[in-house]
N, C-alpha and C positions, 0 to 999 in steps of 0.2 A: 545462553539458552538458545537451542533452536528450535522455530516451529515448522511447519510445511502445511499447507490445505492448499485444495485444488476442487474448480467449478469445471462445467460444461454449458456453457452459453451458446445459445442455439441461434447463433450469428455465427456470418464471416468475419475469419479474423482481423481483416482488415477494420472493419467496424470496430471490433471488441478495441482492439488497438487503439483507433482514435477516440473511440469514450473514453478510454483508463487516461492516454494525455490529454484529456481536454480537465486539465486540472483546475481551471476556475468550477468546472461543473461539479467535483470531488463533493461537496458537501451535500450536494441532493441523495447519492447514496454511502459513503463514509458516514457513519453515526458520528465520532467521537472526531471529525470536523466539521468547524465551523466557520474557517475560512482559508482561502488560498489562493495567492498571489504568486503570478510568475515574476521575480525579481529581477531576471539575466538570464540571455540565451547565447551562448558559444557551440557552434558548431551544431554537435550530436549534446551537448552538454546542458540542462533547464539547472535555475537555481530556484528555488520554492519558498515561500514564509510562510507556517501555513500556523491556525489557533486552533485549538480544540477543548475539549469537556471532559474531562474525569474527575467529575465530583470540585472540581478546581479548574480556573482557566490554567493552558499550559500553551509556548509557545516553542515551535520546529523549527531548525535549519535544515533545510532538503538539497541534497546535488544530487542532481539524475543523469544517467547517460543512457539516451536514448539508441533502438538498433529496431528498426523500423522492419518491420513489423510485428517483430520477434521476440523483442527483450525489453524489457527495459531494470536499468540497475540505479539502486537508491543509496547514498547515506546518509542518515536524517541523526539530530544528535538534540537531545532538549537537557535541562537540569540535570534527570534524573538517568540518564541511559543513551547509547550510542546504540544504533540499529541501520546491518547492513541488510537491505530487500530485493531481491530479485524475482520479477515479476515476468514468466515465459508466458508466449500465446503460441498455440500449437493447433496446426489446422487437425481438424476429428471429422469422421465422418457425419457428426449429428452436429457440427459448427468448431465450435474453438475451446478446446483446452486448455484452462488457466491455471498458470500455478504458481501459487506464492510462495517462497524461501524468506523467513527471517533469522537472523542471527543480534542477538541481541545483550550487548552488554549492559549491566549496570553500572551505573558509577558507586562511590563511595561515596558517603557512608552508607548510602541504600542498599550497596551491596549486600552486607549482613542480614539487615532488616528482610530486604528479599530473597537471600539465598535458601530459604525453606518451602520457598514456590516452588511448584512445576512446573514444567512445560505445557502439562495437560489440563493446567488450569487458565492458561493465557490461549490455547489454541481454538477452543469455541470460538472468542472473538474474533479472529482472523479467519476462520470458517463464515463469523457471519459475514461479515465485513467481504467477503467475497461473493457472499450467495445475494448480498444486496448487489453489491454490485452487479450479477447476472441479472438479477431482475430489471434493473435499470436500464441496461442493454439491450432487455429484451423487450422493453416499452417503449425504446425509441423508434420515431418513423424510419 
């Protein structure tokens, strides 16, 4: 499954950029986490633990590879599904253009079970999940 949603945060990128890696702060505007731990840092590389809420506690493996100020690229993999994330910041004239890519597999047996989803029903979320985030960025001093 792929989705795609994009914000406009009416900050410097630069800004936007260190709010998205200031990943212990992720839960103040990520809804569906509730916690986040940097486990390991190599290089441009972050490694993440992070918990969250869907109706059930559920627990992430994250490797990031960070490209300062520009990119950052994710593989996070729980139970239920492996998801690759790329997350651009793109200087705009009214602040920073964000934009999130997921590609997302399921695993088996869920695959089945979700294979009658769309994309159009999982992409709200990642629209919100971004428009929080703007707001957040945009309440920082």
């Amino acid at each position: 499954m792929h989705l795609e949603a994009c914000i406009t945060v009416s900050a410097p990128r630069e800004k936007v950029y260190a709010a998205y890696t200031d990943f212990e702060s992720m839960p103040k505007w990520a809804t569906e986490t509730t916690a986040m731990r940097v486990t390991r840092r190599e290089g441009d590389m972050v490694y993440l633990e992070s918990e969250g809420a869907l109706g059930a506690r559920r627990r992430a493996v994250r490797r990031l590879r960070l490209s300062q100020p520009s990119l950052v690229e994710c593989e996070s993999e729980t139970r239920f599904t492996r998801t690759k994330r790329t997350v651009a910041f793109e200087e705009v004239p009214e602040g920073t253009k964000v934009t999130a890519t997921l590609d997302v597999r399921v695993k088996r047996p869920w695959g089945g079970i979700l294979a009658t989803r769309e994309a159009d029903e999982f992409e709200p979320s990642v629209q919100e999940e971004l428009t929080s985030f703007g707001r957040y960025v945009e309440g920082l001093p």
